[in-house]
SETI-454691 format. One line per field, with one value per residue (C-alpha): y, x, z; residue number from 0; residue in three letters. Coordinates in Angstrom, 1 decimal, always signed. Last residue first. Layout:
# SETI-454691
north = c(Y|...)
east = c(X|...)
up = c(Z|...)
seq = c(NUM|...)
type = c(ALA|...)
***
This chain:
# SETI-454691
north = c(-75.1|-73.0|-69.4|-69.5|-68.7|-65.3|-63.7|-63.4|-61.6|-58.8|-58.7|-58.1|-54.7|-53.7|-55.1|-52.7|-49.9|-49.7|-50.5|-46.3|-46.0|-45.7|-48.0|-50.1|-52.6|-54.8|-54.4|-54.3|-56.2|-58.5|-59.0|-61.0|-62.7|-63.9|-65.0|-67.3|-68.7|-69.4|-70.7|-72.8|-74.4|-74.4|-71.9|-72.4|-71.9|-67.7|-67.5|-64.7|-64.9|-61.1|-61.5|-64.6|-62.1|-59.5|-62.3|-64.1|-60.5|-59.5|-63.4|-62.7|-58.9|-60.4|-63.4|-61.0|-58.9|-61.7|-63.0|-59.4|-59.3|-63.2|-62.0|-59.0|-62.0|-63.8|-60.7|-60.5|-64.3|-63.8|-61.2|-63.4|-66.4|-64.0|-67.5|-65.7|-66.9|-65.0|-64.4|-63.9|-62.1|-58.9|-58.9|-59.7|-61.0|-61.0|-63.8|-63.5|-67.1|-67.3|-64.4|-66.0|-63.8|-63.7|-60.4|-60.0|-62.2|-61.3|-57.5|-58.8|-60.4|-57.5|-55.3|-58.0|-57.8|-54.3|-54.4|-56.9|-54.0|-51.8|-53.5|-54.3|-52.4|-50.2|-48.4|-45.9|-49.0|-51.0|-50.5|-53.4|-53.8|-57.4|-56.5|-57.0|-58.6|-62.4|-65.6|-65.4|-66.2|-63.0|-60.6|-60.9|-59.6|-63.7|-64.7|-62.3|-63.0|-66.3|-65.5|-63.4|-66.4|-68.6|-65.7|-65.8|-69.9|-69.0|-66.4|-68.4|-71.2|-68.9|-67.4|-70.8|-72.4|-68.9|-69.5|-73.0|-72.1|-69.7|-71.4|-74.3|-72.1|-70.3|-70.0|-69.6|-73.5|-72.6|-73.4|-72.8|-75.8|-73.7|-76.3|-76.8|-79.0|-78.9|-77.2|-79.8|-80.3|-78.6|-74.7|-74.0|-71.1|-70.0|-70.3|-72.5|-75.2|-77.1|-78.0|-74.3|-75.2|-79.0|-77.0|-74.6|-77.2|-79.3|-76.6|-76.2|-79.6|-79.4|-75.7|-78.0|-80.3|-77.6|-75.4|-78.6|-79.1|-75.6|-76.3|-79.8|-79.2|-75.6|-77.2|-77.3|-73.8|-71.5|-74.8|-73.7|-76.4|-79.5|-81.0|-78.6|-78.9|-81.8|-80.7|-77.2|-77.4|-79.2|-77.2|-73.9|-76.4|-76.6|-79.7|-80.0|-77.0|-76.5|-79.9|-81.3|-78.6|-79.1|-82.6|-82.0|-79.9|-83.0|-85.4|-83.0|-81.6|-85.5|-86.5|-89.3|-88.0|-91.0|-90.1|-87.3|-89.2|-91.6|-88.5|-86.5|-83.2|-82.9|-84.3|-80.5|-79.2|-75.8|-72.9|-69.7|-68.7|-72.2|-72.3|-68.7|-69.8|-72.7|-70.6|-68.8|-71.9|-73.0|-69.5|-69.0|-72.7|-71.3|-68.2|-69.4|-71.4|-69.1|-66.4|-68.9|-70.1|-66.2|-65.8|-68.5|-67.7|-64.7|-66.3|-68.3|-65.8|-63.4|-66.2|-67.8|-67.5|-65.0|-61.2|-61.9|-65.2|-62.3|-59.6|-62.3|-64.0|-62.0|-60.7|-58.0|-54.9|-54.9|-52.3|-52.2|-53.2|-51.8|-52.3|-48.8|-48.4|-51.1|-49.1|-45.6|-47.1|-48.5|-44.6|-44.9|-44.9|-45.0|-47.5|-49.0|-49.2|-49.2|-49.7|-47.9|-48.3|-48.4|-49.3|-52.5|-54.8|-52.6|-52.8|-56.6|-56.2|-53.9|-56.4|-59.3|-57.3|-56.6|-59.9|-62.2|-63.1|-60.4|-58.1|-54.3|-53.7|-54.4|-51.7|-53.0|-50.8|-52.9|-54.6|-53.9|-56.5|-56.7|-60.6|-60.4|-57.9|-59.9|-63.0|-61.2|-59.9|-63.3|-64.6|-62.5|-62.7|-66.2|-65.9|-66.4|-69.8|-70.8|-73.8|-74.7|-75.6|-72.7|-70.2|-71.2|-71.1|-67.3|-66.1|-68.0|-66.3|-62.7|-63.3|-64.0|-61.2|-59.1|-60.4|-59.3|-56.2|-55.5|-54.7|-51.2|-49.1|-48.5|-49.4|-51.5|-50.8|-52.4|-54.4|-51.8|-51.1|-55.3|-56.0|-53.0|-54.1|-57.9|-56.4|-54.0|-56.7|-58.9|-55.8|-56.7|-60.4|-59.6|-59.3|-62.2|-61.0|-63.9|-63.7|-59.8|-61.1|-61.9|-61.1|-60.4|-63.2|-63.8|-65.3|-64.1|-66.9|-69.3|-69.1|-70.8|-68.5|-70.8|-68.2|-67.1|-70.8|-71.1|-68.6|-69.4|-73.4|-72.4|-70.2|-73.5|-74.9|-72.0|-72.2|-75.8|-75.6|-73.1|-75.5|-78.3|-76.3|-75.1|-72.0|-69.6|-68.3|-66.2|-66.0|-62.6|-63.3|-63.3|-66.2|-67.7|-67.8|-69.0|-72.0|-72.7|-73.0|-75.5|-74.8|-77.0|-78.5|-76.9|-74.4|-73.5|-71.6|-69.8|-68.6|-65.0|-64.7)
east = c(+4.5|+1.2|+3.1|+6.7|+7.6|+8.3|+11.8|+11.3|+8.5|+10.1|+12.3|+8.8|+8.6|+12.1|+12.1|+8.5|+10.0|+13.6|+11.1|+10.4|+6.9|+5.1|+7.4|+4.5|+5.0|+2.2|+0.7|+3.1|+1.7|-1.2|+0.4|+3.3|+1.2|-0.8|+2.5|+3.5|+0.2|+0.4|+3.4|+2.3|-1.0|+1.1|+0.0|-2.6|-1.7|-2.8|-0.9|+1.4|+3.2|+3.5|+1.3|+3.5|+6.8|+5.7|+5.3|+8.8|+10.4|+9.4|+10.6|+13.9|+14.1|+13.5|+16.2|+18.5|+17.5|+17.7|+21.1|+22.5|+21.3|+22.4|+25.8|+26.0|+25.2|+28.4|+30.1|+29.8|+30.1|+33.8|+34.3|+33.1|+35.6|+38.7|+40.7|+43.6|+47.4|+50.2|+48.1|+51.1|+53.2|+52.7|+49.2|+48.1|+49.1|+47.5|+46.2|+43.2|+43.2|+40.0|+38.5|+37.7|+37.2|+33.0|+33.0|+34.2|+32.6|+29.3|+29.5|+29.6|+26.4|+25.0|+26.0|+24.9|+21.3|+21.0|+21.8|+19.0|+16.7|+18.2|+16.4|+13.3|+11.2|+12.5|+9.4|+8.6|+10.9|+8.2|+5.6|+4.6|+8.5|+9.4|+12.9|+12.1|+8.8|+8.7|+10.3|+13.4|+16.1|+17.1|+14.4|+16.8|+14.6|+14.0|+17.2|+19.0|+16.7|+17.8|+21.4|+20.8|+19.2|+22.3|+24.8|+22.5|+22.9|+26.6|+26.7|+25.0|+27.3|+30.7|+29.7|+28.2|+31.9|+33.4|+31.0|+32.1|+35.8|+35.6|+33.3|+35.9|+38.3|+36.8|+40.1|+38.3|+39.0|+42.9|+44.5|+44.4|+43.0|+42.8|+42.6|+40.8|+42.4|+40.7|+37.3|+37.5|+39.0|+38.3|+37.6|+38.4|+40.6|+40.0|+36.4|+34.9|+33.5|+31.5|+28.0|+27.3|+30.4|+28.6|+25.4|+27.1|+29.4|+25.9|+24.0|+27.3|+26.8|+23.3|+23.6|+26.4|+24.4|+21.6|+23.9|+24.6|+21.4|+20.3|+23.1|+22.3|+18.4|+18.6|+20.8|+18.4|+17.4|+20.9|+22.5|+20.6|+17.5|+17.7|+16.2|+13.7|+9.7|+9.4|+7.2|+6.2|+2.2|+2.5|+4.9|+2.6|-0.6|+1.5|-0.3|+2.6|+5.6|+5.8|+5.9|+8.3|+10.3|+10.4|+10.8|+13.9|+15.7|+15.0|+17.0|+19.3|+19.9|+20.4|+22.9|+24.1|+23.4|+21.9|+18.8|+17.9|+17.1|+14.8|+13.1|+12.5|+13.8|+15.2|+11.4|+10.4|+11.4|+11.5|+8.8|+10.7|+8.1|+7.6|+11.3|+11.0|+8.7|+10.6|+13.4|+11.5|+10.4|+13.8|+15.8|+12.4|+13.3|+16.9|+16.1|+14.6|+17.6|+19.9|+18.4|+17.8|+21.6|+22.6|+21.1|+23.1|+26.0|+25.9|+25.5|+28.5|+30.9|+30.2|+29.4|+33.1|+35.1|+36.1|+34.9|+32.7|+35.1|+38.3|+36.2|+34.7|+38.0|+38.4|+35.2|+33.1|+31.5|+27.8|+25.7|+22.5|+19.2|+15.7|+15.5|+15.2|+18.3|+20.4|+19.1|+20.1|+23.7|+24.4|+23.5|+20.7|+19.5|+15.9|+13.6|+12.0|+15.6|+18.1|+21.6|+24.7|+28.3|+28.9|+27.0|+28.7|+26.2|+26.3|+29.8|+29.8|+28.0|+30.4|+32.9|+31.2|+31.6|+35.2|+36.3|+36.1|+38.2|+39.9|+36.8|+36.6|+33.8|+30.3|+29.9|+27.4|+24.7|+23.6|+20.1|+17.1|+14.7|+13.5|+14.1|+17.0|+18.7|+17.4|+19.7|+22.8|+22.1|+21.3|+24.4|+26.1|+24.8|+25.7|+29.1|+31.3|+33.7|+34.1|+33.5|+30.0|+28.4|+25.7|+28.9|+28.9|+24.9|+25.1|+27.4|+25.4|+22.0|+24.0|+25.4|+21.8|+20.4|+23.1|+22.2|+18.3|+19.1|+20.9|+24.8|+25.9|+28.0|+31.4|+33.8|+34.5|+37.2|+35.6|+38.5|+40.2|+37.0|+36.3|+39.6|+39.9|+36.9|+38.0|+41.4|+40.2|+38.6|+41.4|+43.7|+43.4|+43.9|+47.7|+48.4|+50.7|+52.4|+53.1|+50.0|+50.8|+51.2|+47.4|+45.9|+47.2|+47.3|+45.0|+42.3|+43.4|+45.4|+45.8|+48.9|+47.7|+47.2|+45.1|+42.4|+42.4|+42.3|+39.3|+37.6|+37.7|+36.7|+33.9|+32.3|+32.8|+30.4|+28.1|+28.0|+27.4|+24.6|+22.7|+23.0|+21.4|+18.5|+17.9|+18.3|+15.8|+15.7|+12.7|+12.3|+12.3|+14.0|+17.5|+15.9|+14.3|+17.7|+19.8|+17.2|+17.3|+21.2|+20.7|+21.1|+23.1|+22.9|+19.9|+19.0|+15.1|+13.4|+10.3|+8.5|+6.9|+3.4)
up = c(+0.6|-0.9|+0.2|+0.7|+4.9|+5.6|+5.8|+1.9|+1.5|+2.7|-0.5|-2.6|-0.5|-1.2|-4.9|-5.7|-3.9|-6.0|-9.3|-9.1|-10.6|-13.7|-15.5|-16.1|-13.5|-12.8|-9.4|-5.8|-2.4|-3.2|-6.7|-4.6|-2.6|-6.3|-7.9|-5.1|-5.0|-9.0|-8.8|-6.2|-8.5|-11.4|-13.7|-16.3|-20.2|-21.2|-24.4|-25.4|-22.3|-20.4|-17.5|-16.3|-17.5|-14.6|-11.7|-13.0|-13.2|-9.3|-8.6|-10.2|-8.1|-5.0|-5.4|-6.3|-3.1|-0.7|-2.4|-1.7|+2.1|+2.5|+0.9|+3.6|+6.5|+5.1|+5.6|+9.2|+9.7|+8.6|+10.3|+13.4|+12.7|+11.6|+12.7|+13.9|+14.6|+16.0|+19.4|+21.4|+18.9|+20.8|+21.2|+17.4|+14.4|+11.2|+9.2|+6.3|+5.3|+7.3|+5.9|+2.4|-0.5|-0.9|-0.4|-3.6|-5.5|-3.6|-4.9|-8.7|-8.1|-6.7|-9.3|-11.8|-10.2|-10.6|-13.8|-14.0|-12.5|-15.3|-18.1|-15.8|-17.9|-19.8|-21.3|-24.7|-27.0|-25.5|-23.5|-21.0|-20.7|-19.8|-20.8|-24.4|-24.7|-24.1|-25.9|-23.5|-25.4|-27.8|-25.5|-22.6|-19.7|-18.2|-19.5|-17.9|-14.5|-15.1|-14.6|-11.9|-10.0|-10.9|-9.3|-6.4|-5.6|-6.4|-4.0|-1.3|-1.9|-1.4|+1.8|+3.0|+2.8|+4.3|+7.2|+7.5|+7.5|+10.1|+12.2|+12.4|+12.9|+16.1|+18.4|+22.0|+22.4|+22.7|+25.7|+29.8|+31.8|+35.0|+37.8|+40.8|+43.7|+46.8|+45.1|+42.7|+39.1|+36.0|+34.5|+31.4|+30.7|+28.0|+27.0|+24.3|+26.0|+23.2|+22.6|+21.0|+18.8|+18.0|+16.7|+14.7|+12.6|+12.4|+10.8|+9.2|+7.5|+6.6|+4.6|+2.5|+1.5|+1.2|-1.1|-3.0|-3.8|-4.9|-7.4|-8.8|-8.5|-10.2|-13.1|-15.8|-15.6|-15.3|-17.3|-20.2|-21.5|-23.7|-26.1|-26.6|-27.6|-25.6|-23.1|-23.7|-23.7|-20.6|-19.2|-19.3|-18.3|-14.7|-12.7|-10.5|-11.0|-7.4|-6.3|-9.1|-8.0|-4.2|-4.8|-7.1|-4.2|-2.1|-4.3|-4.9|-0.6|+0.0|-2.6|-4.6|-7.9|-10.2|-8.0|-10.1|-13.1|-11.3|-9.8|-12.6|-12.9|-16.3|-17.1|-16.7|-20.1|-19.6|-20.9|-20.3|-17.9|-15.8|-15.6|-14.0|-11.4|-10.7|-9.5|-7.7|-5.9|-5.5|-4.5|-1.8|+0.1|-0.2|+1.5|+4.2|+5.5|+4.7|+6.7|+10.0|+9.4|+9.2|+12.2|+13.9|+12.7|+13.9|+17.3|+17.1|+15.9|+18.5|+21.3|+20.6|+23.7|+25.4|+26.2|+29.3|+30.7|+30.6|+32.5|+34.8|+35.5|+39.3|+39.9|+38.1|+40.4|+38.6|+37.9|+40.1|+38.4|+38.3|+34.9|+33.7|+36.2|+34.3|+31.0|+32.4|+33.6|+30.4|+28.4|+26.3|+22.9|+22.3|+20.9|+23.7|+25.3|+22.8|+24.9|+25.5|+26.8|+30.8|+34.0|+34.4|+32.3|+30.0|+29.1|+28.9|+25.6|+24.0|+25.7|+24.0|+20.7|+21.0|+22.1|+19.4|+16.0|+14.2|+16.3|+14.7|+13.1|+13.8|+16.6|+20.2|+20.8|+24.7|+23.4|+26.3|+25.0|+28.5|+29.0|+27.1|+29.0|+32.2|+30.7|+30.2|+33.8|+35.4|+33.9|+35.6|+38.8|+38.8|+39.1|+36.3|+36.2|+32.7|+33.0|+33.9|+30.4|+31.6|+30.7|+26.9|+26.5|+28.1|+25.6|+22.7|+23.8|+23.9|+20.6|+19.4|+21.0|+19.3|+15.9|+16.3|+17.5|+13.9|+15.0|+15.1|+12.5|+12.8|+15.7|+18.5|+20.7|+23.6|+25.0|+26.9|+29.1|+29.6|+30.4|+32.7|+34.8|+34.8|+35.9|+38.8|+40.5|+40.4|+41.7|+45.7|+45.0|+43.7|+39.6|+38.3|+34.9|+32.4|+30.5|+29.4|+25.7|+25.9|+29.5|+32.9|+35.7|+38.2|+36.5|+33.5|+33.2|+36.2|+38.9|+41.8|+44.9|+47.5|+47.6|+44.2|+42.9|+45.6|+44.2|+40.6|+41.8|+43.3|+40.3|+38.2|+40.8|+40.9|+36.8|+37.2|+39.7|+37.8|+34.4|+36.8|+37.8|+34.1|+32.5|+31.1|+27.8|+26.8|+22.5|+21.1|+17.5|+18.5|+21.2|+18.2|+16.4|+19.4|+19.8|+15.6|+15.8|+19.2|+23.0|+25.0|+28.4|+30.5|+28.6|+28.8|+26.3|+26.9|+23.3|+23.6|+25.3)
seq = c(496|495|494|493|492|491|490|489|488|487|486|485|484|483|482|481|480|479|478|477|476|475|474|473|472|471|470|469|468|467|466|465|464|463|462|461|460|459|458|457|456|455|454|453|452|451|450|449|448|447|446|445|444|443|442|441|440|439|438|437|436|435|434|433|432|431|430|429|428|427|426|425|424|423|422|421|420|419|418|417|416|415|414|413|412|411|410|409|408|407|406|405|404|403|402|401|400|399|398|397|396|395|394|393|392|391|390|389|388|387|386|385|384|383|382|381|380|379|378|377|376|375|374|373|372|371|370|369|368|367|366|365|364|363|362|361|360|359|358|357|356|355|354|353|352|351|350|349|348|347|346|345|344|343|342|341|340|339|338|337|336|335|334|333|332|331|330|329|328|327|326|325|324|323|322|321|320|319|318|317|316|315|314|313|312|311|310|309|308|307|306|305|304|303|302|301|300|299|298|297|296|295|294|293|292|291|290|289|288|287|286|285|284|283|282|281|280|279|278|277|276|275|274|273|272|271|270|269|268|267|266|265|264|263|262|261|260|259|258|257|256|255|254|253|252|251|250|249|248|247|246|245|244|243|242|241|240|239|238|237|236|235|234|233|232|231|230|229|228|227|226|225|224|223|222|221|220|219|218|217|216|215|214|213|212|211|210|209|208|207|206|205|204|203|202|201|200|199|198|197|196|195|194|193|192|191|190|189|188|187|186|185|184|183|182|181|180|179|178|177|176|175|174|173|172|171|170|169|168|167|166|165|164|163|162|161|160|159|158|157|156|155|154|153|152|151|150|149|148|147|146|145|144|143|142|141|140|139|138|137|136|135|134|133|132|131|130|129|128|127|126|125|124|123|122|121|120|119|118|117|116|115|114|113|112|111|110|109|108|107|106|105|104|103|102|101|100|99|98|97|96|95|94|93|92|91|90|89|88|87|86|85|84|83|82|81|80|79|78|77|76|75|74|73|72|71|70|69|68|67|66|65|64|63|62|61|60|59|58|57|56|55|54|53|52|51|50|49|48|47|46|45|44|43|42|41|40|39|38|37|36|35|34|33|32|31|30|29|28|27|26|25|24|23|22|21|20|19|18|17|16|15|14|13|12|11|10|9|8|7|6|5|4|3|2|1|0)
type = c(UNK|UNK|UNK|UNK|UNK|UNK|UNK|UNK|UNK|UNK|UNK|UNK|UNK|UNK|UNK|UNK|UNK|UNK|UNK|UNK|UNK|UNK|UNK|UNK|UNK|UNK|UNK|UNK|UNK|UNK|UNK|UNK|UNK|UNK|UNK|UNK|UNK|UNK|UNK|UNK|UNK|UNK|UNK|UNK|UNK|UNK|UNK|UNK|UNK|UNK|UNK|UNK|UNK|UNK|UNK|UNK|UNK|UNK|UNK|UNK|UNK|UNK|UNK|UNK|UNK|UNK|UNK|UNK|UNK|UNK|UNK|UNK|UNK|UNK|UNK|UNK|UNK|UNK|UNK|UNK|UNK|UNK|UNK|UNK|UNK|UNK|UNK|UNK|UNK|UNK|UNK|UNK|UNK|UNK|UNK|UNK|UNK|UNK|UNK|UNK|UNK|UNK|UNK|UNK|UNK|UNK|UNK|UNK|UNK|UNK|UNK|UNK|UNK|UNK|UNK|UNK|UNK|UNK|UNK|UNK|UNK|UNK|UNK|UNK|UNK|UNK|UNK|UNK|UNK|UNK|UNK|UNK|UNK|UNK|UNK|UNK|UNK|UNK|UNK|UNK|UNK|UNK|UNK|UNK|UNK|UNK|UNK|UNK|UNK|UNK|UNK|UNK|UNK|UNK|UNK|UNK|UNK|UNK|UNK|UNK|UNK|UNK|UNK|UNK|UNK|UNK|UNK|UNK|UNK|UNK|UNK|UNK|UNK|UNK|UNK|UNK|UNK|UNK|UNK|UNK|UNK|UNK|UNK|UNK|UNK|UNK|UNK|UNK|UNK|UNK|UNK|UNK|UNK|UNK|UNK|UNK|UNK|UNK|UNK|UNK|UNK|UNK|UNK|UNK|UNK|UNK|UNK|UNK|UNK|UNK|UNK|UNK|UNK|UNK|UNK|UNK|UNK|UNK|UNK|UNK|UNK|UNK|UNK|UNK|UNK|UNK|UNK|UNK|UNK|UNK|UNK|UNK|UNK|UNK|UNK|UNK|UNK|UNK|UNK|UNK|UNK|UNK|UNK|UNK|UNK|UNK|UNK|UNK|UNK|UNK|UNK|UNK|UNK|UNK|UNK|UNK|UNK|UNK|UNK|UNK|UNK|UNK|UNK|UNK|UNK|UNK|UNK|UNK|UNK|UNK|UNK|UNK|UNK|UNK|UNK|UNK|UNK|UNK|UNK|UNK|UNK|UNK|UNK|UNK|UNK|UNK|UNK|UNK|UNK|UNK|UNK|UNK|UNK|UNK|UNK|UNK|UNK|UNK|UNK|UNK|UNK|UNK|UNK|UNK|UNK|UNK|UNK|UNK|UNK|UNK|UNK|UNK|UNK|UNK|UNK|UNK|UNK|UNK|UNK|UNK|UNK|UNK|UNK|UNK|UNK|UNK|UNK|UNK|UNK|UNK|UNK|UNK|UNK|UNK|UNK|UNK|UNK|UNK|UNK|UNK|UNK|UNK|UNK|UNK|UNK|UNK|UNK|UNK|UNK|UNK|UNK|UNK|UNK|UNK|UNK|UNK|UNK|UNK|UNK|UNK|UNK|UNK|UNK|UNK|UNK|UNK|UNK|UNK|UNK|UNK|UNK|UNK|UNK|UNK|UNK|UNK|UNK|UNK|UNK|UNK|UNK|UNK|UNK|UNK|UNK|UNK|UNK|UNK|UNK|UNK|UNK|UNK|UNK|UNK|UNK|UNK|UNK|UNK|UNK|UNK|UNK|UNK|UNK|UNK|UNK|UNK|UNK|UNK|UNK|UNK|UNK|UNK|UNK|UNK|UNK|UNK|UNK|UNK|UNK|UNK|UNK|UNK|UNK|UNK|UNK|UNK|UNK|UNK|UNK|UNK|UNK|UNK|UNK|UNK|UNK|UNK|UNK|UNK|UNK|UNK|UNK|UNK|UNK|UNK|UNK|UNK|UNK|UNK|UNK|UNK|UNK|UNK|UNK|UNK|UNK|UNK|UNK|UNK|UNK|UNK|UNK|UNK|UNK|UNK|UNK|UNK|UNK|UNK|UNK|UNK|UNK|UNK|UNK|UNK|UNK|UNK|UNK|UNK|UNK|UNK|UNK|UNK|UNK|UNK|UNK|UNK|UNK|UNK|UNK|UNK|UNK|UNK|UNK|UNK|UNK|UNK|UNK)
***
């Protein structure tokens, strides 16, 4: 049976990741209640004629033009056709689960003012892993994806249904649901706010956080090879750095690298190591210092109203709070933060990899070839590896300072929150394979040392699962297989931790 979440106020990061990862979500009796509440109050501004946006006014530069009763219908379904201009490729499942979880988390704060029916859709598409094909490209901010999303729930677009693509209306049917006819706000509430950004945040949170507990023990790994001198990471030293993600960062080493006979026989043979070695606690460190901040950044936007308008007052007197809590900036800014500390946390792991296949430094046979001058070994792997790197820098360019103006000078100012989450997630995939191809090396220079010193009891676990999947490279293969297998490993927990 999958995981059953139930929302009542808030859902966390890790929630909207286990619900992208097949997780149930149900909502509470009291977040019912405040979506049929905030439904009440839509109706009755309708009814008494008060001028709210999008309720029943048009949209962006068009706020100013009041559209009668008998057209609110017809603007939620034209807000949601003209805002589904996305294009290129289509999201991962997994990230449009997560989008969905964060869309259905901003309407169960009970402001926004959708009827219930509409949340029990998003939440049946979850329930049957039927995911609407939703484009990356395309959102400055929000809207597209939601409305990509949005389509299917009308009987538009296209979903993967047991692995096939289908049209919106064949998936509602596969269901055994009717399409819906949107109310007035519905069209705006289904493309606002800040699900996009939000949920893809989320995932790449769930990434990151893996991937740094594989960057350390790698890491070790290959300080193990070229023989470091382990008291860099003492504790007393470490603790001159007031920092949370150092202090634990050298734990993890120290664990790793217990009982290692490698370091033993090494200790005090240099005076000091290269930065690319000595520094792991001091980099890895801040990458978690910061990795505990936007976990908090994440958590606090999925606590927060983020649609426009909000929804206040009583049935008597409602009120359309209209503003700007759809503008993501803090998301944009955090995901740029975590853009640039995952590519430096890679850029380090290339580094070592260099000094792993570097023959000048690395005490080992050149390029960890098993034949050499007749075998390259992984002389192309670390070119690989710089490719990668180089990659990262680019994307790595913040979004948020990207600007643009939109909707006739109306929206003058954009966050780029969701591209900016987009391209964070490419980083992860580059770190992921870096990573992969400096633990591949670290396994292939262990069998390499010119002595035969006993492993670290985790080093040595980590070394074994990855044996279990590829044997020794002899150049009698293409490497591409060996670093896509090994780069699986990676969305698993680290053996022996």
């Amino acid at each position: 049976m999958p995981q059953r979440i139930l929302l009542d106020r808030s859902l966390s990061w890790r929630q909207v990741g286990d619900v992208a990862e097949g997780a149930q979500l149900a909502l509470s009796d009291g977040a019912q209640a405040r979506i049929r509440a905030a439904r009440a109050l839509v109706e009755s501004i309708v009814a008494k004629g008060v001028r709210a946006y999008g309720v029943n006014t048009g949209v962006g530069a068009l706020c100013e033009v009041v559209i009668p009763e008998s057209k609110l219908e017809q603007l939620s379904r034209n807000i949601v056709m003209s805002h589904a201009v996305g294009v290129g490729p289509a999201l991962d499942p997994t990230a449009v689960r997560a989008i969905i979880a964060a869309a259905v988390n901003n309407f169960a704060h009970g402001f926004s003012g959708v009827r219930s029916a509409v949340v029990e859709r998003l939440l049946a598409l979850l329930e049957h892993d039927c995911v609407p094909e939703v484009p990356a490209l395309g959102s400055v901010g929000y809207l597209t994806h939601m409305a990509h999303i949005a389509l299917v729930l009308i009987g538009e677009g296209r979903a993967r249904w047991h692995g096939r693509s289908i049209g919106g209306a064949e998936a509602l049917q596969a269901m055994h649901l009717a399409p819906l006819v949107l109310a007035s706000k519905e069209g705006l509430s289904l493309v606002n706010g800040t699900p996009c950004a939000t949920g893809l945040s989320a995932i790449a949170l769930a990434r990151m956080e893996r991937l740094i507990d594989w960057a350390d023990v790698v890491a070790a790994m290959t300080f193990e090879n070229l023989r470091g001198q382990v008291a860099v990471f003492d504790a007393d030293a470490l603790a001159l750095r007031t920092s949370a993600g150092v202090r634990q960062v050298g734990e993890r080493l120290r664990a790793a690298l217990r009982g290692s006979a490698i370091l033993r026989q090494s200790a005090g043979r240099r005076t000091q190591d290269p930065l690319s070695l000595r520094a792991v606690p001091q980099v890895h460190g801040a990458v978690r210092d910061l990795f505990a901040h936007a976990a908090q950044v994440v958590d606090d936007e999925l606590a927060s109203v983020t649609d426009n308008p909000a929804l206040v007052g009583t049935v008597n007197e409602p009120r359309a709070l209209s503003g700007a809590h759809a503008v993501g900036a803090s998301l944009g800014l955090i995901v740029d933060s975590l853009a640039i500390a995952v590519a430096e946390m890679a850029a380090m792991s290339e580094r070592r990899v260099d000094r792993l296949v570097n023959p000048l430094v690395s005490n080992l046979p050149a390029f960890l070839a098993t034949d050499e001058g007749a075998g390259s070994g992984f002389m192309i792997a670390q070119y690989t590896a710089v490719s990668l790197v180089a990659g990262n820098r680019r994307l790595a360019a913040p979004s948020s300072l990207d600007g643009g103006v939109t909707s006739g000078l109306q929206e003058d100012h954009l966050s780029h929150a969701t591209p900016g989450a987009l391209k964070l997630l490419e980083i992860i995939d580059n770190a992921e394979t870096i990573v992969a191809i400096e633990l591949l090396a670290a396994a292939q220079a262990y069998e390499l040392q010119r002595d035969s010193c006993a492993r670290a009891a985790q080093t040595d676990a980590v070394y074994r699962r990855v044996r279990a999947l590829v044997p020794q490279f002899r150049d009698d293969r293409p490497l591409s297989g060996d670093i896509r297998m090994v780069r699986e490993l990676l969305k698993g927990p680290v053996p022996g931790s």
